[in-house]
C-alpha positions in Angstrom: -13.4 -47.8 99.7 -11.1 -47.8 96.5 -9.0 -45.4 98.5 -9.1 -47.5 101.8 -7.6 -50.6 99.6 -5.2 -48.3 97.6 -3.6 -47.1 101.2 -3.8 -51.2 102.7 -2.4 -52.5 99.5 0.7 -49.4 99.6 0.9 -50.2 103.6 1.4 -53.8 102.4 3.9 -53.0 99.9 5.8 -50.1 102.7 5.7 -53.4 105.0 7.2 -55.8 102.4 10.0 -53.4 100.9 11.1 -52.7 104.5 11.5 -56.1 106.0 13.6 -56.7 102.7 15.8 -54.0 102.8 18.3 -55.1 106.0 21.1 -52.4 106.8 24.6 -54.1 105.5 25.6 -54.0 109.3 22.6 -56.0 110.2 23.0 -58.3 107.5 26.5 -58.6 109.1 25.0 -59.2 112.0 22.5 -61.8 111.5 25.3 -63.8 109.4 27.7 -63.9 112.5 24.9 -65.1 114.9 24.9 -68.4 112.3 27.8 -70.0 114.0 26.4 -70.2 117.5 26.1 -73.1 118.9 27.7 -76.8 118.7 28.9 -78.1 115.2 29.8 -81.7 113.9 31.3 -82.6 110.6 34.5 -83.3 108.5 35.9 -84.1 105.1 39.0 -83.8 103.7 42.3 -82.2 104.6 45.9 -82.8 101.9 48.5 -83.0 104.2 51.7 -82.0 102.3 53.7 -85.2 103.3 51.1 -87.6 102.1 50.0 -88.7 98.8 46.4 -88.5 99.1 43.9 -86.5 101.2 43.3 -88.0 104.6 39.6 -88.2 105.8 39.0 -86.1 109.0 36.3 -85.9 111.8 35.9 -82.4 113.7 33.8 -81.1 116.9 33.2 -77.1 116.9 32.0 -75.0 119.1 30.8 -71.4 117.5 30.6 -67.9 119.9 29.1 -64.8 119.2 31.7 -62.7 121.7 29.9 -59.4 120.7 27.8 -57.8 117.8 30.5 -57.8 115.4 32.4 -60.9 116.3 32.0 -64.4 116.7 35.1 -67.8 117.8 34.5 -70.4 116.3 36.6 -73.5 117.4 37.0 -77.4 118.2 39.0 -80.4 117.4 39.9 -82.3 114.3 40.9 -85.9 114.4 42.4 -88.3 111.4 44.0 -91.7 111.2 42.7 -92.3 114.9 46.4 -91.0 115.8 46.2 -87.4 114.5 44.2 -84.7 116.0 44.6 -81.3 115.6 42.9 -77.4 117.3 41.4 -75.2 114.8 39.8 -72.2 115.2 38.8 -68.7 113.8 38.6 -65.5 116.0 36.5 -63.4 113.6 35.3 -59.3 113.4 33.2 -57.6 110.7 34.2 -53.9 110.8 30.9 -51.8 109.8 32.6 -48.6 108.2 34.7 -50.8 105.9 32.4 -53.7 105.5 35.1 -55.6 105.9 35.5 -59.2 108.2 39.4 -59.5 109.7 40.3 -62.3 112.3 42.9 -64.9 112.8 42.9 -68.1 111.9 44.7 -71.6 114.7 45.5 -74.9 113.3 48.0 -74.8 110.6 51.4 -76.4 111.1 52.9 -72.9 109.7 51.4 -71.2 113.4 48.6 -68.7 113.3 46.9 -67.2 110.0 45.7 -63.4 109.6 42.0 -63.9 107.4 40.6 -61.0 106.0 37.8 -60.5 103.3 34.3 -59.8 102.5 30.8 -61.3 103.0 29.6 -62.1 99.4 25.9 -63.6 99.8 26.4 -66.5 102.0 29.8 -67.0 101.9 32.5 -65.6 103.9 35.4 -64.8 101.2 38.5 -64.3 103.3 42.7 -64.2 102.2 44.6 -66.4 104.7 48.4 -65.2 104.9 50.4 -68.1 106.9 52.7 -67.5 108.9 55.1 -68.9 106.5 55.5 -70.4 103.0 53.0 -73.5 102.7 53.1 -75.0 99.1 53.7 -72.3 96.7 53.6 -68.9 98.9 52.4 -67.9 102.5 48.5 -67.0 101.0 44.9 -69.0 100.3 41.4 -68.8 100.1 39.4 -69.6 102.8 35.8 -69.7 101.8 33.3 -70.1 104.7 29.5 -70.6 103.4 26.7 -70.7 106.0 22.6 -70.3 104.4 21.7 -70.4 107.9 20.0 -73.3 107.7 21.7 -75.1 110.2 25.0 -76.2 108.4 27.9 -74.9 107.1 31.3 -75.6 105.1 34.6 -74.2 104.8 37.1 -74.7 102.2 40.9 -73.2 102.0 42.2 -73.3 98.6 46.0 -73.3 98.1 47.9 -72.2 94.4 50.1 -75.8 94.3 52.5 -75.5 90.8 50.7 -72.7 90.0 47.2 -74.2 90.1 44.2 -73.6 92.4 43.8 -77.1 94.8 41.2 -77.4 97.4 43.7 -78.2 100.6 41.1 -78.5 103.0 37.2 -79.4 102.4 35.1 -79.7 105.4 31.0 -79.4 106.0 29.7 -79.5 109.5 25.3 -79.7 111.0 24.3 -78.1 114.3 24.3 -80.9 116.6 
């Protein structure tokens, strides 16, 4: 019997080790298929022209288009006057491990996004096309636990400092 244990306890073990180890393309995967679905949030966006950050409201819309890309986009509303379409066109390429996409939404016109996955959050470089603030670059940073929220900051360097420009967190409606 000792033996019969020994082999269920090292079948257990086998069983545990392999649903823990997930290939870095499924991993990819799974965190892609996070944005599906119909999103509801907001926060806060600085808008260069004003002195303080203006309080937005935002309805998304997330697509998985394939296995290795997702869209997700919607509308952002401020000041009951403003509203404005954002959206991401995302890829993860498996042999580089890499995530490249554009972003919609800025003033400057579309954004090129590329970056890495780092736990949770989607690490990605934003180059504008133009100069916004200091240079044409930022950080986009796009966490999802997939628990059924997510948020998305873009940091911008402003007098050679790092400012949060846009904070927003949106729930699965």
């Amino acid at each position: 019997m000792p033996f019969v244990n020994n082999l269920l306890r090292c079948g257990a073990v086998g069983a545990t080790l392999a649903l823990a180890f997930v290939p870095p393309t499924e991993a990819a995967t799974d965190y892609l298929s996070r944005f599906d679905g119909r999103w509801r949030g907001g926060g806060q966006v600085k808008v260069n022209q004003l002195p303080a950050p203006v309080d937005v409201s935002c309805n998304m819309s997330g697509d998985r288009r394939s296995a290795q890309s997702f869209s997700l986009g919607g509308t952002c509303r401020a000041m009951l006057l403003m509203s404005r379409e954002i959206g991401a066109n995302i890829s993860f390429d498996p042999g580089s491990r890499r995530y490249s996409g554009t972003y919609r939404g800025s003033t400057s016109g579309p954004a090129t996004l590329a970056g890495r996955l780092k736990g949770d959050t989607l690490d990605l470089r934003v180059t504008w096309s133009k100069k916004i603030y200091d240079d044409n670059f930022a950080r986009m940073l796009i966490k999802n636990n997939g628990q059924g929220a997510f948020t998305m900051q873009v940091v911008e360097k402003i007098d050679g400092k790092n400012v949060v420009v846009s904070n927003l967190a949106f729930r699965g409606r």
